[in-house]
C-alpha positions as CSV (number, residue, x, y, z in Angstrom):
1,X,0.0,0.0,0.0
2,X,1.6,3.2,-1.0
3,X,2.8,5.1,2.1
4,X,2.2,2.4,4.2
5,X,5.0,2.3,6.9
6,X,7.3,-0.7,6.6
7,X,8.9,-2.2,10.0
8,X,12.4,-2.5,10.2
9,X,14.2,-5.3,11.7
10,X,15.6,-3.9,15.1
11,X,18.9,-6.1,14.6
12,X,19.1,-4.9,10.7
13,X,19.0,-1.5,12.2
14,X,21.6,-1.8,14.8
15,X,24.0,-3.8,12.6
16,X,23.1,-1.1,9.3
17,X,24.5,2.0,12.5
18,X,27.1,-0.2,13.5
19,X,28.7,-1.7,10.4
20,X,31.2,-0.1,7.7
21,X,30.5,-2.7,5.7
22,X,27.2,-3.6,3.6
23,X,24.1,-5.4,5.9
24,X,21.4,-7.0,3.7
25,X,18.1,-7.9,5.4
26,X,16.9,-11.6,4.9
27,X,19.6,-12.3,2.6
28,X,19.9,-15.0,0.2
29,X,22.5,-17.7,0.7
30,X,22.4,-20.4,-1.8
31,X,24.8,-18.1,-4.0
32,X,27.2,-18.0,-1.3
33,X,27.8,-21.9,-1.0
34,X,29.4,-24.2,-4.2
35,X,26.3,-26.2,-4.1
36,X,24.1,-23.6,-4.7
37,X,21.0,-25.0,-2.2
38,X,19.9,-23.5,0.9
39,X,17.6,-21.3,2.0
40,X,17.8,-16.9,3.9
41,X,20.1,-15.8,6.9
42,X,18.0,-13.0,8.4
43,X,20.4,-10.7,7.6
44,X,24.0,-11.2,6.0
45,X,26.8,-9.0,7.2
46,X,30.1,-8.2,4.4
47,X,32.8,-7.0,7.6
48,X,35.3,-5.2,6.2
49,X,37.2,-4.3,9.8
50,X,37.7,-6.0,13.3
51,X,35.2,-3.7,14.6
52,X,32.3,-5.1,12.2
53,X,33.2,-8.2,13.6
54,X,32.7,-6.7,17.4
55,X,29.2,-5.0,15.9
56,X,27.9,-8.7,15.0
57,X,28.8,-10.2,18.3
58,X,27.1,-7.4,20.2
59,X,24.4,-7.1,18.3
60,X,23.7,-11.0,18.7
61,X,24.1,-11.0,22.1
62,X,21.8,-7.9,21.8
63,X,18.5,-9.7,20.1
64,X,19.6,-13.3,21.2
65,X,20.6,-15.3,17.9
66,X,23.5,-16.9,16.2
67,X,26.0,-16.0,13.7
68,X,28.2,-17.8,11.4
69,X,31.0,-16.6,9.1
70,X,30.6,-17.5,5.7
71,X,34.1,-17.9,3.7
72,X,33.5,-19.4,-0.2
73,X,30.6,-21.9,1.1
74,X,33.0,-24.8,-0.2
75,X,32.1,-27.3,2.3
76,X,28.6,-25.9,3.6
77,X,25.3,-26.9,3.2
78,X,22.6,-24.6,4.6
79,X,19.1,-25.8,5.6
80,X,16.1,-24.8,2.9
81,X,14.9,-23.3,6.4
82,X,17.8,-21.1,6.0
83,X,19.7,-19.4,9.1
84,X,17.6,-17.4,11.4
85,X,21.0,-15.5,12.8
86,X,23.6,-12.8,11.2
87,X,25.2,-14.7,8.5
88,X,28.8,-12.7,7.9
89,X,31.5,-12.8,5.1
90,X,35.2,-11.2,4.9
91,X,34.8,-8.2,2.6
92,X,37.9,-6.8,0.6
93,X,39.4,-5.3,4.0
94,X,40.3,-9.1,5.1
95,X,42.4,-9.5,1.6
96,X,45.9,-9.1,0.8
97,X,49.0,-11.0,0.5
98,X,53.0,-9.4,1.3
99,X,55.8,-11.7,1.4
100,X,58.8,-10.8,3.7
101,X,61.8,-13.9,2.2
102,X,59.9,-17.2,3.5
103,X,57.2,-15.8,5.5
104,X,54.0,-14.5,4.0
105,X,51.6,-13.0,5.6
106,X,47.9,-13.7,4.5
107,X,44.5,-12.1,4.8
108,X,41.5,-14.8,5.8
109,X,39.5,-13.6,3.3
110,X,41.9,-14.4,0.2
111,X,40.9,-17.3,-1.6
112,X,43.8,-20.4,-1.5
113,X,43.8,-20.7,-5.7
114,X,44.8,-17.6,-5.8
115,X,47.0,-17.5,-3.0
116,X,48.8,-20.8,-4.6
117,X,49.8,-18.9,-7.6
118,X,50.8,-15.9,-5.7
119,X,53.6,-17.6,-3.8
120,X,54.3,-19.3,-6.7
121,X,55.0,-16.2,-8.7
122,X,56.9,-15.1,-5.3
123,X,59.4,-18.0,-5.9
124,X,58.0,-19.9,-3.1
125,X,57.0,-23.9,-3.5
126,X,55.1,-26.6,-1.4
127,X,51.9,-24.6,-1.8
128,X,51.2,-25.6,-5.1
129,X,48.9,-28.6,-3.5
130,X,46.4,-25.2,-2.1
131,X,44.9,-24.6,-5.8
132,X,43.1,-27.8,-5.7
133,X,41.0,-26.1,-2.2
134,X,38.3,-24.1,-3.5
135,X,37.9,-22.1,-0.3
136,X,39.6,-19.0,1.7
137,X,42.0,-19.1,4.3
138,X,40.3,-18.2,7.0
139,X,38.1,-21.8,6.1
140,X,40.9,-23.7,5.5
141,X,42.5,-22.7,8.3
142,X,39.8,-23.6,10.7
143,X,39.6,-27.1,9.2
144,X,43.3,-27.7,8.3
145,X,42.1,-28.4,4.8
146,X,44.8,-30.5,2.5
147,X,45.1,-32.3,-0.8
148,X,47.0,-33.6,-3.0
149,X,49.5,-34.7,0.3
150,X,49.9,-31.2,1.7
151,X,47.8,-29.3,4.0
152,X,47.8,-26.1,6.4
153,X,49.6,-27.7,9.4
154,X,52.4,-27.8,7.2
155,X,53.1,-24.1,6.6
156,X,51.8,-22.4,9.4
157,X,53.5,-20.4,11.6
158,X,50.5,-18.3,13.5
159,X,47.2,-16.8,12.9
160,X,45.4,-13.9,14.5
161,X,42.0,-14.2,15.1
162,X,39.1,-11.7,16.3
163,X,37.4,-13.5,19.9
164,X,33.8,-12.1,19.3
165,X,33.1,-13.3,23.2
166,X,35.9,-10.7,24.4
167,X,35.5,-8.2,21.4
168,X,40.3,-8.7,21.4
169,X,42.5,-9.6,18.1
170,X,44.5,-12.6,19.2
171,X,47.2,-14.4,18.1
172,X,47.7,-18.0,18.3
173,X,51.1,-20.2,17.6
174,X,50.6,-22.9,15.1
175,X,50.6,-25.5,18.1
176,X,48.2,-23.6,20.2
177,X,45.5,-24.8,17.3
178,X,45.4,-28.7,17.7
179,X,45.2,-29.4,13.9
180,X,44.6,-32.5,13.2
181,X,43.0,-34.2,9.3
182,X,40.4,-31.6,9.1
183,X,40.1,-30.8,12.1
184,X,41.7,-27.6,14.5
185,X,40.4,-27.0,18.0
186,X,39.4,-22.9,18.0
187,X,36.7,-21.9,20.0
188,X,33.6,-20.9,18.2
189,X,33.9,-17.7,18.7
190,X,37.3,-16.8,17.3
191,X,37.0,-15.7,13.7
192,X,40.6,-16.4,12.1
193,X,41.1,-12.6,10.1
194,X,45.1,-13.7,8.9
195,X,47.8,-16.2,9.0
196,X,51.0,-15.8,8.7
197,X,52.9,-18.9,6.7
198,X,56.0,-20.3,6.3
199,X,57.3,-21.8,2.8
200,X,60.4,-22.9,1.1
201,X,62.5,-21.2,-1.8
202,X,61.7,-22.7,-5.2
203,X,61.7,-22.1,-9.0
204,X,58.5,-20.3,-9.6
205,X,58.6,-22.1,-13.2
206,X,58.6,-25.6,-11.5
207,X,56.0,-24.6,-9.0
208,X,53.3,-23.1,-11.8
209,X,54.2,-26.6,-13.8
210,X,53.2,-28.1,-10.5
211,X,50.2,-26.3,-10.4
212,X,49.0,-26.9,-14.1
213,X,49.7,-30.1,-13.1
214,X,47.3,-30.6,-10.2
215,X,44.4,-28.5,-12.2
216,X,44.7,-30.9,-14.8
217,X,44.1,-33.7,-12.9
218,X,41.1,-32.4,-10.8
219,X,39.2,-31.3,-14.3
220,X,39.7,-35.4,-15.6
221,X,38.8,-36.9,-12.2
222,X,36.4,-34.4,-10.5
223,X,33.1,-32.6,-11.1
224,X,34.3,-29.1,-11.4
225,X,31.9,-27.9,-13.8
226,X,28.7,-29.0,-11.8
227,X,27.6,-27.3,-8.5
228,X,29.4,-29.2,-5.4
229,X,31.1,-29.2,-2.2
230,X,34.5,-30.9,-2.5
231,X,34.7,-34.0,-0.8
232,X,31.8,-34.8,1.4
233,X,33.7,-37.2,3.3
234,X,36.5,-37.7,5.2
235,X,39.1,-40.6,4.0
236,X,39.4,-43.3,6.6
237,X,42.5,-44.1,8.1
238,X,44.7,-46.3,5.3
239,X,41.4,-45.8,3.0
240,X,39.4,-43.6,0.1
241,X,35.8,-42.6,1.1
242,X,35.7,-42.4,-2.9
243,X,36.5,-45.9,-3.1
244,X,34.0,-47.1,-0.4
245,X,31.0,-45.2,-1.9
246,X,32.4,-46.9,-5.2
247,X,32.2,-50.4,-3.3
248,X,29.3,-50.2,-2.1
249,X,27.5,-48.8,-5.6
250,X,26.5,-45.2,-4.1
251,X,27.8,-43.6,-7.5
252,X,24.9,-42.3,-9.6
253,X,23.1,-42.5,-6.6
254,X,20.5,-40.1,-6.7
255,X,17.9,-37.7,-4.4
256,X,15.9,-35.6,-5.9
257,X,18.1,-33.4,-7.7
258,X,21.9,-34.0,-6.2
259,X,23.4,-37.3,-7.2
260,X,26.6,-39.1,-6.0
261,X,28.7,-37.8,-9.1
262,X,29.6,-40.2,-11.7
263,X,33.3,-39.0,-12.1
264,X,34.4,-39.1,-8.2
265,X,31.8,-41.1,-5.8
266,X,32.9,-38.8,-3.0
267,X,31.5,-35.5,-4.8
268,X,28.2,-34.6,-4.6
269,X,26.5,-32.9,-7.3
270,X,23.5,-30.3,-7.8
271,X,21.2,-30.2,-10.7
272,X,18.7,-27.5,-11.1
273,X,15.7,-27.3,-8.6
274,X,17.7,-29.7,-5.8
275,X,17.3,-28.9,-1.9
276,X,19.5,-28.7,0.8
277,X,17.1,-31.9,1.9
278,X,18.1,-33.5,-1.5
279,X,21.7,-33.2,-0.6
280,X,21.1,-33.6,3.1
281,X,19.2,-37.4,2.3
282,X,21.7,-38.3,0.4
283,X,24.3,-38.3,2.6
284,X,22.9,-39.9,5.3
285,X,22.3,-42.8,1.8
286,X,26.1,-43.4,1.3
287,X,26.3,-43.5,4.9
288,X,24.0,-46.2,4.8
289,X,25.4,-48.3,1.9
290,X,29.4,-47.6,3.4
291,X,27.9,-48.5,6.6
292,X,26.1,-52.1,5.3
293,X,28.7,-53.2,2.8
294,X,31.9,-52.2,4.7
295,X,31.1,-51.8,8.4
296,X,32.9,-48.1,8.0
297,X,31.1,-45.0,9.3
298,X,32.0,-42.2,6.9
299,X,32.8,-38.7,8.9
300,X,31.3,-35.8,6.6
301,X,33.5,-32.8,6.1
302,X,30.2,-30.7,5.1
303,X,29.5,-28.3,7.7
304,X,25.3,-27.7,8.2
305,X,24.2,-24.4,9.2
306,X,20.7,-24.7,10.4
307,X,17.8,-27.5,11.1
308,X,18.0,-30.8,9.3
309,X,15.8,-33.5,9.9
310,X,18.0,-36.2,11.8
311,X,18.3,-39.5,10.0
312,X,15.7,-42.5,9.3
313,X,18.1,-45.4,10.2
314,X,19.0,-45.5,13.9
315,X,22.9,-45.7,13.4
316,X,25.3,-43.5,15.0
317,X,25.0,-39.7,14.2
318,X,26.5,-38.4,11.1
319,X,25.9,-35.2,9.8
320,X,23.7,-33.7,12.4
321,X,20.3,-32.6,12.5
322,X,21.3,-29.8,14.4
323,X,22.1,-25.9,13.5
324,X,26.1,-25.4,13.3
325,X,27.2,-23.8,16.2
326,X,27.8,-19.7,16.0
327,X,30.6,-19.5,15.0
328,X,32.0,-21.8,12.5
329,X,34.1,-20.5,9.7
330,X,32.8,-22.8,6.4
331,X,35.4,-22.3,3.4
């Protein structure tokens, strides 16, 4: 109705006074994540300096709901549901790359492709394994992502990281962050902003071959043309997931519309009109069919932000049917 006053959300409003950087009331999210499912955060937060970060944590102490920091969306699925919290992601401000010899210093929102080539240029190697991890380093810091034998535990030397529950920049020794595969132990509520890394000399030629090399090999073995989010599953110890979902006939495996992918059984794949639910049941199905043929319960590396209905079978929990905890840091 023309004139008609329109109510603005109270926690849009204080973020929108408090913020530098842009706040968009219920805000789309499927575009943020490599699958492209999932549902609205109530509002989504671009922080472009440490104090944005303090302005989210205040104002969801402030109206009582979560928040979650968003990096590429490589390994996240978000509920159809959406998030009912402040969904944030590291603007331009949490960018930026300078190399000092061996030591390079790293902003959490700079994507690790890039970043791979960077260091490259810089005549630095053993990174070369990073432009196979479609996600920032912020992310892949947080989950000590790897491939291709390499991963973050190797390089770093620190990281500084915003504590939302004491509104301080931080920063943490490379063994203060119990990395483990995939795994670190940071609280929830410290948001990794940098890192700094350390890396070998090398011949920058060598290291873009290496490179080239590695991308080659992902676009003949992996779906990177089709919506996904990496691997959905961890590799058991002296095992592929891959293999197991191979074994026990999970590719081409379908839900709706996301499917096991035909070229790599531990990729999932999105087709136009799938759901988070689609992608959600079909996980818990390779699960299953690991679980039956090979007595091995698959640990997903997918991170779920919001409600998912818990599994039908009555095996031990995989996923979750529970929101992600505030706080998690999704590549």
């Amino acid at each position: 109705m023309t004139g008609a006053h329109r109510t603005v959300d109270p926690l849009v409003a204080e973020l929108s006074a408090a913020c530098g950087g842009q706040v968009i009331a219920d805000a789309s999210l499927a575009g943020l994540t490599t699958l492209r499912v999932g549902g609205r955060a109530r509002v989504l937060v671009t922080a472009e300096t440490d104090a944005d970060l303090v302005a989210v944590s205040r104002a969801g102490r402030d109206h009582g709901v979560g928040w979650a920091v968003i990096g590429r969306g490589s390994n996240l699925l978000i509920s159809d549901a959406g998030w009912p919290g402040i969904a944030v992601t590291l603007g331009r401000g949490f960018r930026g790359v300078t190399v000092d010899g061996g030591r390079v210093q790293v902003g959490a929102a700079e994507p690790l492709p890039s970043l791979a080539v960077t260091v490259a240029d810089a005549g630095l190697s053993g990174f070369a394994w990073a432009c196979a991890v479609p996600g920032t380093l912020g992310g892949a810091v947080r989950m000590n992502a790897g491939a291709h034998g390499g991963e973050m535990v190797d390089h770093l030397v620190e990281v500084e990281v915003v504590r939302l529950a004491t509104a301080t920049r931080e920063s943490w020794p490379v063994g203060a962050l119990g990395l483990t595969y995939r795994h670190s132990e940071l609280p929830d509520d410290a948001v990794v902003v940098a890192a700094t890394l350390e890396l070998r000399p090398g011949d920058a030629a060598e290291v873009r071959e290496q490179i080239a090399g590695i991308r080659a090999w992902r676009r003949a073995h992996q779906p990177l043309n089709e919506p996904n989010c990496g691997s959905v599953f961890t590799n058991p110890p002296g095992d592929s997931a891959g293999r197991l979902i191979d074994a026990a006939g999970g590719k081409g495996l379908r839900v709706g519309n996301a499917e096991v992918s035909q070229r790599h059984a531990n990729f999932i794949v999105t087709r136009p009109g799938a759901t988070a639910t689609d992608v959600h049941r079909l996980i818990e199905q390779v699960r299953a069919r690991v679980r039956a043929a090979a007595g091995i319960e698959l640990v997903a590396e997918v991170t779920l932000l919001g409600g998912f209905e818990p599994p039908q079978d009555t095996g031990p929990a995989g996923v979750g049917d529970g929101a992600r905890p505030a706080g998690a840091d999704p590549w």
